[in-house]
Structure formats: C-alpha cells, structure tokens
C-alpha positions as CSV (number, residue, x, y, z in Angstrom):
1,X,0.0,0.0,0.0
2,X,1.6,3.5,-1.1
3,X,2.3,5.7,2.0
4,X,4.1,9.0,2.0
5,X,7.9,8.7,3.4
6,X,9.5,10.0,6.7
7,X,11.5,13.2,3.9
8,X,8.3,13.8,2.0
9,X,6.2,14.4,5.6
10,X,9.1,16.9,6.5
11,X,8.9,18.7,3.2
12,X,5.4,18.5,3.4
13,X,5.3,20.2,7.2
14,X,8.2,22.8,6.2
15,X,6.2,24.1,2.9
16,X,3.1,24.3,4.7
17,X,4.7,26.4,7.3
18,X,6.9,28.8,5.4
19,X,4.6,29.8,3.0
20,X,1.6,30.0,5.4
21,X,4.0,32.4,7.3
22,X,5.2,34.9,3.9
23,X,0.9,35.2,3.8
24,X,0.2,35.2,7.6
25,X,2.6,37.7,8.8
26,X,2.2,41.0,7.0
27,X,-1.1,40.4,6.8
28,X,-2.1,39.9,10.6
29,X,-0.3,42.9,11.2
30,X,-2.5,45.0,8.8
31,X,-5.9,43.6,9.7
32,X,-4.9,43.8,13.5
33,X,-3.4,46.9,13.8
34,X,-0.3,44.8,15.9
35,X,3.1,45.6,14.8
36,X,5.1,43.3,12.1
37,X,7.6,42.4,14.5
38,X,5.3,41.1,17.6
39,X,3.3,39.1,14.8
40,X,6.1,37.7,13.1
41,X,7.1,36.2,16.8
42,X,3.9,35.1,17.3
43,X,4.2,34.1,13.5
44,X,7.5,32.0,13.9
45,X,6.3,30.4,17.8
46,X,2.5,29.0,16.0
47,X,4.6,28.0,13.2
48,X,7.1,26.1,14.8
49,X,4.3,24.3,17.0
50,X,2.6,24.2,14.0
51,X,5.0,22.3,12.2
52,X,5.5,19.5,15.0
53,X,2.0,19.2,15.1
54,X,1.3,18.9,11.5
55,X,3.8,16.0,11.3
56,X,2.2,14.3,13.9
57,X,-1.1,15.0,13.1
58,X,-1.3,14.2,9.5
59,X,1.0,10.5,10.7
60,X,-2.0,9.6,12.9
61,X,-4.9,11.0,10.6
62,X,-3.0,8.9,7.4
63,X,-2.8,6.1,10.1
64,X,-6.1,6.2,11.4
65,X,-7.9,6.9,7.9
66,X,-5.7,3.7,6.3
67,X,-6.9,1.6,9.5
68,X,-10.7,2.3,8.6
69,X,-11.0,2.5,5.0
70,X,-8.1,0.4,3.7
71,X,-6.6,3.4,2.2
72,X,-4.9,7.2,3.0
73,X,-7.3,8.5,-0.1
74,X,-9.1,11.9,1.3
75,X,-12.4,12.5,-0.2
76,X,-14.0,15.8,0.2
77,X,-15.6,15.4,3.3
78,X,-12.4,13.8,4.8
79,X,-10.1,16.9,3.8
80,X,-13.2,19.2,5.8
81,X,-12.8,16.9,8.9
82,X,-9.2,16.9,8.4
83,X,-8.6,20.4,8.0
84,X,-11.2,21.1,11.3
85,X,-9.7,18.9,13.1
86,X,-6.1,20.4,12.8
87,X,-7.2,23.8,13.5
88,X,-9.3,23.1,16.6
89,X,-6.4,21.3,18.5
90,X,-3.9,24.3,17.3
91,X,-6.4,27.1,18.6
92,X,-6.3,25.5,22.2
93,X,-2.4,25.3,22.0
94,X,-2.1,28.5,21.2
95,X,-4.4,30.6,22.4
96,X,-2.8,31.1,25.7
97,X,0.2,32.1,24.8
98,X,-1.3,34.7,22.0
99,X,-3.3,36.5,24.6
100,X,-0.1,36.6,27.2
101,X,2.4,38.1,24.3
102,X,0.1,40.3,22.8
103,X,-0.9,41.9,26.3
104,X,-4.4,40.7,25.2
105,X,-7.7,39.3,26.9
106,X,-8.7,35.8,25.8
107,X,-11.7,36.8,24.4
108,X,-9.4,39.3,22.4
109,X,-7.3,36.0,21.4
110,X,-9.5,34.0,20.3
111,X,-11.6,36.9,18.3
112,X,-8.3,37.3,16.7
113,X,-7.1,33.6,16.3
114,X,-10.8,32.7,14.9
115,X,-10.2,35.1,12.0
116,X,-6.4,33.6,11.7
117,X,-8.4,29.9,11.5
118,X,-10.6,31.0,9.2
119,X,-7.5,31.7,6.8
120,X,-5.5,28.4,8.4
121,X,-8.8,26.5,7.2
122,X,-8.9,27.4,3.5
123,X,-4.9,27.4,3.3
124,X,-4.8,24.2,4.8
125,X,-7.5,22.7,2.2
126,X,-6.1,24.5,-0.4
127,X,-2.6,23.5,0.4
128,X,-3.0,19.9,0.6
129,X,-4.9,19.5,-2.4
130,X,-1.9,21.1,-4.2
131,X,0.6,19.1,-2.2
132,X,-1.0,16.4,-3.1
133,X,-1.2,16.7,-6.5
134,X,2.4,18.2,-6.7
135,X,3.5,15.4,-4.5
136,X,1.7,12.3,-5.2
137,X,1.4,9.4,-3.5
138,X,3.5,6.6,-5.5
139,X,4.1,3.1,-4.6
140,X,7.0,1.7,-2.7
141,X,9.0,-1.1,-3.7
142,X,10.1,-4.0,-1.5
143,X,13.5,-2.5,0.0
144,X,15.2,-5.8,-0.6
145,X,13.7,-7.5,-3.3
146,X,14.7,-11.1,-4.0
147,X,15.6,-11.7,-7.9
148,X,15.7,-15.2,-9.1
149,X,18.7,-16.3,-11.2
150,X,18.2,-17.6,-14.6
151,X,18.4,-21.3,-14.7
C-alpha cells in the first residue's frame, strides 16, 4: 500500500509552514493593527508548534484513515474533517500564549485567532490539495527484493 515517506512528511510540514507564514505575517499585522515584529514572533512560535504538530497529526490522521478505510485516499468530506480537526487542536495550544504576548484578553485572542483559523482552514484545504497533486502518493517497492537467477 503506497504511503508518504519520513522526507516527504518533512517537506510537506516545512512548505506548509513557510509559505503559510510569507501570507500570515504582514497580513495579521495590517488587519490587527499589531506591529510586524510582535506578529512575526507570534508568527514564527505558532509555526514552529505548528510544524510539529502537523507532522504528527497528519501521521495519525494517514494512520487512522488507512486503518478504517483500507486506504490514505481523502475524499472531500475527509479533507473538511481533516482540516477542522487540525485547527481546533492548534487554537487550544495557542491561544494562551497569543493573549499573554500580545498583552491581550482571551476573548481578544480567540476573536483574533478565529479570524487567523478561518485563513488556516482554506490554506490548509487548499494546500494539501496542491501538495498532493504536486506530490503524489507513489508506490513503494520491496527494499530488498529477491531476484531469481536464470536457470
């Protein structure tokens, strides 16, 4: 059964990342009114927890999804659950620490990192669909295949 490799899940984690941060940065910044710098930290500390939990999270989602269908192929609704999924677990890891660094009530926080989801959501769909597509899926070979010898 193909699966994606150990390399391609980094590669897949690091692109996500660095070009969800080149959008997310300079653009929080403006819609928020925050400056560039304190959202580029906030930027670069979400993205770096970001990163360790996409790995992990897309290993057990590809995991669990191969376990119950037989196969890591995500239909529409999959990618929505997917994506959801993701996001929600992120928000609570984050939020705290947004609110603290920013100087900013929870309420403020989450306001804030509901409208930073709501980008994370469509990136994340979009993203994946591309990666995929980019990227695909191919089948691996037996790592020490056994050739018979002409008689």
């Amino acid at each position: 059964m193909p699966t994606r490799t150990f390399p391609d899940r980094i590669r897949h984690a690091v692109l996500f990342e660095l070009i969800g941060l080149a959008a997310f940065i300079p653009a929080a910044a403006f819609l928020f009114g925050q400056p560039v710098a304190d959202m580029g930290v906030i930027g670069v500390v979400a993205a770096t927890v970001a990163t360790v939990w996409n790995f992990l999270f897309n290993l057990g989602f590809d995991h669990a999804l191969l376990r119950l269908t037989g196969r890591i192929t995500k239909t529409l609704p999959i990618r929505i659950v997917h994506a959801v999924l993701f996001e929600a677990v992120l928000v609570a890891l984050l939020l705290p620490l947004s609110a603290w660094y920013l100087g900013i009530t929870l309420w403020n926080a989450l306001t804030m990192d509901l409208a930073i989801v709501a980008f994370y959501l469509v990136y994340a769909f979009v993203f994946n669909m591309a990666y995929d597509r980019v990227f695909p899926v191919r089948p691996r070979t037996a790592p020490h295949a056994v050739r018979s010898m002409p008689a």
